[in-house]
N, C-alpha and C positions, 0 to 999 in steps of 0.2 A: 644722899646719905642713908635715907631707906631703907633705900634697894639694896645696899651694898651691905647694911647690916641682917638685913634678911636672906642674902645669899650665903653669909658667914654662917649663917644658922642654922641653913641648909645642911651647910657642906659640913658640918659638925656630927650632925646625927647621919648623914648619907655614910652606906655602910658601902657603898662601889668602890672600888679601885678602878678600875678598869671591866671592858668589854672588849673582847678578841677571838677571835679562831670557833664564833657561835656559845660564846660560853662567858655569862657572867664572876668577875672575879673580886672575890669581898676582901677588904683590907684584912680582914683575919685569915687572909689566905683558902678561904671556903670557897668551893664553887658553885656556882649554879646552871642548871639547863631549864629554860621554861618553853613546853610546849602547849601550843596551841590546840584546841579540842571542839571537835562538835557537839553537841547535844543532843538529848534526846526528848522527844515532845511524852514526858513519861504518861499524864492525863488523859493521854488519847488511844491507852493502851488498856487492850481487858485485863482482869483481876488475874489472870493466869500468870498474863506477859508480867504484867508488874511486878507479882511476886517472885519472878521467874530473873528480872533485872535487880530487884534485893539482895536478892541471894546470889547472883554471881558477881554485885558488887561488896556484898559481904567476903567471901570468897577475894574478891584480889584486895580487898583493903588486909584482912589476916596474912597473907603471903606476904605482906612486906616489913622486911625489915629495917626499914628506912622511915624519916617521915617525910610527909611531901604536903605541900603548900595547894591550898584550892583559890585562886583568883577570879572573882570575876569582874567585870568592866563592864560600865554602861555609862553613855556617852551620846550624845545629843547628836542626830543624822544632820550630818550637812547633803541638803538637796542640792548644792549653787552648782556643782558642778553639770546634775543631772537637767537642770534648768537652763545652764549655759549650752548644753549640746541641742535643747530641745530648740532654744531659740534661732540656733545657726541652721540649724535645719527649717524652722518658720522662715529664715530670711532668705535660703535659699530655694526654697517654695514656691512653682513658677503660675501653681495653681492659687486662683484666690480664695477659695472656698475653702480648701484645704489650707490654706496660710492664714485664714481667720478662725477653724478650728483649733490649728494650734496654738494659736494665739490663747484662744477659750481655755485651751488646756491645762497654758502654762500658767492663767492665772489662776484657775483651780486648784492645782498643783500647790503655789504660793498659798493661795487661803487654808488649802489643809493643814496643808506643816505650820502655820500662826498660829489654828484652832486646835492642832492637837499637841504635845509635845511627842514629838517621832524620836523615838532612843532605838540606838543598837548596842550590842551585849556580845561580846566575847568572853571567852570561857579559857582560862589559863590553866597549867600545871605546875610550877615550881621543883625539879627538881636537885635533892643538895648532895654534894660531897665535901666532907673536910677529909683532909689530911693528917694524918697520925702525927701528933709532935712528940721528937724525941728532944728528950731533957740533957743537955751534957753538963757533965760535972770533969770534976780536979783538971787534970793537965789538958783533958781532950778540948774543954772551952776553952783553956787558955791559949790555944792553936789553929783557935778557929780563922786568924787571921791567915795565917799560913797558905788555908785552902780556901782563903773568899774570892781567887782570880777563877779558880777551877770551878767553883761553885757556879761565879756569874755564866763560865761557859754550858754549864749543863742544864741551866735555869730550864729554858726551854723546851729539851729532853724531857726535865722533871713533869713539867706542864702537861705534855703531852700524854706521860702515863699516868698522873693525876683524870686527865680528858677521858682515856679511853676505859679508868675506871668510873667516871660517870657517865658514861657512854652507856655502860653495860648497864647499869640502872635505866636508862632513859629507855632503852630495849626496850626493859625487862619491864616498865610501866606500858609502853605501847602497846604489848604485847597483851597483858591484862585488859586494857581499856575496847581490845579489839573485841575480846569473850564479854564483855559489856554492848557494845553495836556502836562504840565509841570512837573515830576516827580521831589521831593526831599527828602530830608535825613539831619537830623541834625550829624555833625560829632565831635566823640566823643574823649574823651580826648587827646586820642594816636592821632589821625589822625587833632586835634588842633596843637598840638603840631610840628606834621610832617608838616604842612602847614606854621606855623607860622617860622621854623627851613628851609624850602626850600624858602621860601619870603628873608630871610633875608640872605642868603647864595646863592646869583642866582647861581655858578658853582657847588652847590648841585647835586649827581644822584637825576634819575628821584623816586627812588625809596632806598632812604637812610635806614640803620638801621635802626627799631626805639628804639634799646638800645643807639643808638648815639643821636639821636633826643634827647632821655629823659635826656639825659646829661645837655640839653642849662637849662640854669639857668636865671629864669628872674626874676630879680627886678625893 
């Protein structure tokens, strides 16, 4: 009974409709694109470079006239996998000496990640388009039933040039983040879905299914 009230609660303030065609889609009919980005080690850089990355990150933040979301995630490293490979190779180890160092290894391995807590950090971009609403008034609302067959056919169409006008945004942010030393990537449906599925499940692996993933159902 919980559970069941806590997923109501969830899905109360959850602002998704859907996820399709790489592109987040908000019940207000908003969209969203979120890219994925490198970082840069700014601390390791002389006084020049730093102030040299201010100011062309000053520079693309004034060029926009848009706003755009900064995410970042950190998230506890699961070693099991790296540990599971390392052991199949100790077992298939024909050497002893060499199958008792890795042995030695992997328990080291183990005692590191107990003694330290080992996170990794990805670095997101958010970005939004909404769609212009037009208001209808007198007879034109009162006809809107008329055209809601022709409507559902063109839904898609609409979508589409909703898309390729956030598209042109997602460019247009790439394109800035490059004049930064900033690499990104729009992440697509599957790998939406797996972020949006480890956000809201923090005891998530680091690296879930994603036949599991594609299970979450959002409305």
């Amino acid at each position: 009974m919980v559970n069941k009230i806590k997923s109501t609660s969830i899905k109360k303030h959850f602002q998704i409709k859907e996820i399709k065609n790489d592109v987040v889609v908000l019940k207000n009919k908003g969209l969203r694109s979120i890219l994925i980005t490198t970082s840069l080690n700014f601390s390791l850089k002389s006084v020049e470079e730093q102030d040299a990355v201010i100011y062309r990150y000053q520079e693309f933040l004034n060029s926009l006239d848009f706003s755009i979301q900064i995410l970042a995630v950190s998230r506890k490293f699961n070693i099991n996998p790296y540990i599971q490979s390392l052991t199949e190779r100790k077992n298939k180890q024909e050497n002893e000496l060499l199958r008792i160092q890795t042995a030695e290894y992997i328990d080291f391995i183990k005692g590191l990640t107990e003694m330290n807590n080992i996170m990794t950090e990805s670095f997101y971009l958010v970005i939004p388009y909404s769609p212009s609403i037009i208001r209808k008034k007198g007879i034109i609302g009162q006809v809107t039933g008329i055209f809601k067959k022709e409507s559902e056919e063109s839904k898609e169409e609409s979508f589409q040039e909703l898309k390729n006008d956030l598209w042109q945004r997602v460019e247009f942010v790439a394109t800035g983040l490059r004049g930064i030393g900033i690499k990104s990537v729009p992440l697509n449906t599957n790998e939406l879905i797996e972020l949006f599925y480890k956000l809201y499940n923090p005891n998530a692996k680091e690296g879930p299914e994603i036949e599991k993933a594609n299970q979450l159902r959002i409305q």
